[in-house]
C-alpha positions as a Markdown table, in Angstrom:
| # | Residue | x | y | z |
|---|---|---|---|---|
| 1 | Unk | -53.8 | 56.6 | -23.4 |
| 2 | Unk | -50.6 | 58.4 | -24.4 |
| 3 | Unk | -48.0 | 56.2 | -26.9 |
| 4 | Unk | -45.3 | 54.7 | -25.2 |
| 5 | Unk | -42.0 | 56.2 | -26.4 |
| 6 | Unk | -39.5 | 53.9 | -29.0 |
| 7 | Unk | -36.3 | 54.5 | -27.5 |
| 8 | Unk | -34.4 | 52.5 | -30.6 |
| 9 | Unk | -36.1 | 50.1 | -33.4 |
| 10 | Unk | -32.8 | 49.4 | -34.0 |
| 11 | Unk | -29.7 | 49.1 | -31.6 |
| 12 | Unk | -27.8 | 51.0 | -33.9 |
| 13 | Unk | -29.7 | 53.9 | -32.9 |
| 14 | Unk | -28.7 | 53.6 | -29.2 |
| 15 | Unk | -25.1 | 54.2 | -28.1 |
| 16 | Unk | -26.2 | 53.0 | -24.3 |
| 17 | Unk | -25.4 | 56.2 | -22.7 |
| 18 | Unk | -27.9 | 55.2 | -20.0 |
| 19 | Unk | -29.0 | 59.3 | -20.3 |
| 20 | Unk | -32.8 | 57.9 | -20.7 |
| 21 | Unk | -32.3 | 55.7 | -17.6 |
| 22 | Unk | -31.2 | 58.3 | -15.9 |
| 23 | Unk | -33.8 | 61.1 | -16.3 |
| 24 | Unk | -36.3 | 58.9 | -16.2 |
| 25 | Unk | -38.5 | 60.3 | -13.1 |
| 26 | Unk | -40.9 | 57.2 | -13.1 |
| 27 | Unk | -37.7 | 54.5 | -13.2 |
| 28 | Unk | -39.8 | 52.9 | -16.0 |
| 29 | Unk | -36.7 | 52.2 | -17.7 |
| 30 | Unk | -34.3 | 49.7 | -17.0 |
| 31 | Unk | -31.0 | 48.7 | -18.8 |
| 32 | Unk | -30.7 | 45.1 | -20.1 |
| 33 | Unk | -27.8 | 43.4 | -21.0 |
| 34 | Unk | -28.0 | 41.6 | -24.8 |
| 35 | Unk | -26.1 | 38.5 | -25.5 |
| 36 | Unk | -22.8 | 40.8 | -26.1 |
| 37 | Unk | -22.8 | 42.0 | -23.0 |
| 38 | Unk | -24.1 | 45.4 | -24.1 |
| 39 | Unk | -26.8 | 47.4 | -22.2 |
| 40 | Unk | -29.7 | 48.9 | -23.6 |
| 41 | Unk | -32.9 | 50.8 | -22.5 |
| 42 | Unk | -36.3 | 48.9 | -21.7 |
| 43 | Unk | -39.4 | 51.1 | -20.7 |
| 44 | Unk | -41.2 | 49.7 | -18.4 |
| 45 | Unk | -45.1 | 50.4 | -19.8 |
| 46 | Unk | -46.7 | 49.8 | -17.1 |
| 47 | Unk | -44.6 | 52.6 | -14.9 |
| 48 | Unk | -44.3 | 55.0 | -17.8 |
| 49 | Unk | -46.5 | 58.1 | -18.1 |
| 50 | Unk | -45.2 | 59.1 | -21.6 |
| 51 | Unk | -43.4 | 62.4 | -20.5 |
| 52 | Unk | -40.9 | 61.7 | -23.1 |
| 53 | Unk | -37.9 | 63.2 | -21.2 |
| 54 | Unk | -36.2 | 60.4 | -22.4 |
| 55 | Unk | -36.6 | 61.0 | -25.8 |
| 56 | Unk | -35.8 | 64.7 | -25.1 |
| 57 | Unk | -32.5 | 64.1 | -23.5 |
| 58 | Unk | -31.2 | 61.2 | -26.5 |
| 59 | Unk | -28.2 | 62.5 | -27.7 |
| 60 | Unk | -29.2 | 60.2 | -30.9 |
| 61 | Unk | -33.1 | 61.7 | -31.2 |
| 62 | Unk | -32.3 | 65.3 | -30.0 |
């Protein structure tokens, strides 16, 4: 079985963009609100199939 992709370990490393969310084929990835009010990307493991478009189209990994 293929590794799920790490969109962020840190939310530092994610600018919420929502560009993930959006390419995502499989709409394994949903954004979630923290406890400031900002939204950030949750896969979804058991929808995704570890295409890694998402990581392909971060303007933070790219």
């Amino acid at each position: 079985m293929a590794e799920i992709p790490i969109l962020f370990e840190r939310k530092e490393e994610c600018c919420g963009c929502t560009a993930c969310y959006a390419i995502c084929s499989k709409g394994a990835i949903s954004m979630r609100e923290d406890k400031e009010g900002f939204e950030y990307p949750v896969i979804d493991k058991e929808k995704c199939v570890s295409c890694y478009s998402c990581l392909h189209v971060c303007p933070f990994k790219s």
